[in-house]
C-alpha positions as CSV (number, residue, x, y, z in Angstrom):
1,X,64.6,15.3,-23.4
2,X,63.1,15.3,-19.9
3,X,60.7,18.3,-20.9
4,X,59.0,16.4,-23.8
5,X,58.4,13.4,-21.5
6,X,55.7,15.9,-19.8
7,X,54.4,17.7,-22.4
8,X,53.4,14.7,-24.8
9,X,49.6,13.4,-23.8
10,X,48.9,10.2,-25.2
11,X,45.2,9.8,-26.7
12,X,44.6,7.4,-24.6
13,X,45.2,10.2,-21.6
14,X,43.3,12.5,-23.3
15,X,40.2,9.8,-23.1
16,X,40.9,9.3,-19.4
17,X,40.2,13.0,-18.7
18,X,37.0,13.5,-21.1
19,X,35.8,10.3,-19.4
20,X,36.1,11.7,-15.9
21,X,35.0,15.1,-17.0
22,X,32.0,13.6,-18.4
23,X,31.0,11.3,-14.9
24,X,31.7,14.6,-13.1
25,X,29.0,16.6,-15.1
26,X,27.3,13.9,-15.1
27,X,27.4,13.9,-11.0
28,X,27.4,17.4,-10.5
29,X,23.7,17.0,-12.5
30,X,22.3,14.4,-10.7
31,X,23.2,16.0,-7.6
32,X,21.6,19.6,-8.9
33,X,18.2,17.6,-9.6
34,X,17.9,16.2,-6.3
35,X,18.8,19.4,-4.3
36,X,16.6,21.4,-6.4
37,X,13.9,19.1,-7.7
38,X,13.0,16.0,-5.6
39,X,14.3,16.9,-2.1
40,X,11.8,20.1,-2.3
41,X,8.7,18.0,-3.8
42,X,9.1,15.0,-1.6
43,X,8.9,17.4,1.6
44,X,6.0,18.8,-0.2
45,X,3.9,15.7,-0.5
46,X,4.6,14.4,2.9
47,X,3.6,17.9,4.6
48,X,0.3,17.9,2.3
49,X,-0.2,14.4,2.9
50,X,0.0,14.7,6.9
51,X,-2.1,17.7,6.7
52,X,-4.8,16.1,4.7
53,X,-4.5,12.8,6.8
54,X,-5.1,15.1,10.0
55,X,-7.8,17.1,8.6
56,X,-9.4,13.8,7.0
57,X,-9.2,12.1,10.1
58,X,-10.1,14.9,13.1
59,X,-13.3,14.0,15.1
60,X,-15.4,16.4,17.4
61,X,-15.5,15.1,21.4
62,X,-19.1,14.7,22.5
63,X,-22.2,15.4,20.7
64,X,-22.2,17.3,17.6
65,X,-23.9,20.1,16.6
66,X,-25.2,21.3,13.3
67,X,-22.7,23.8,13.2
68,X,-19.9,21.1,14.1
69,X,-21.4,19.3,11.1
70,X,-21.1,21.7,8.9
71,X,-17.2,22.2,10.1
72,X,-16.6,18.7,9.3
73,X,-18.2,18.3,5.9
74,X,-15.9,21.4,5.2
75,X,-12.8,19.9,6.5
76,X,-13.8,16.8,4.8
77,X,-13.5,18.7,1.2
78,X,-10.3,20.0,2.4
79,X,-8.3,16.8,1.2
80,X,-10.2,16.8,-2.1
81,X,-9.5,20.6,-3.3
82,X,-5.5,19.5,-2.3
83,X,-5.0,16.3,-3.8
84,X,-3.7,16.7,-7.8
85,X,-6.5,15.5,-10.0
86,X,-4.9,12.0,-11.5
């Protein structure tokens, strides 16, 4: 009589483990999508967005050249071509 004591699984068992089965996909998801989705794209828009800062924001010391100009309208575009189009 002991045996059947472990061997019957009431329903109400049975819903226990589908329910934590479910919040453990459910997890397990969640977790994929942030390792392999926004962890990746948020280091990607802070690198681009310090790089277009710097490049956006670099001045020449002392007088300026046309050359020098021309290098700074250039690096001015820079930011532009990066930025996605909204």
């Amino acid at each position: 009589m002991h045996f059947l004591q472990y061997v019957v699984v009431s329903i109400a068992d049975i819903a226990d483990i589908q329910l934590l089965l479910a919040w453990f996909v459910c997890s397990y998801s969640m977790l994929l999508l942030a390792v392999t989705y926004v962890v990746p794209l948020t280091v990607l828009a802070v690198t681009y967005t310090c790089v277009g800062l710097e490049l956006w924001g670099s001045k020449t010391i002392g007088e300026r050249t046309a050359g020098q100009d021309e290098t700074l309208k250039s690096k001015r575009k820079v930011p532009k071509l990066i930025s996605p189009p909204l």
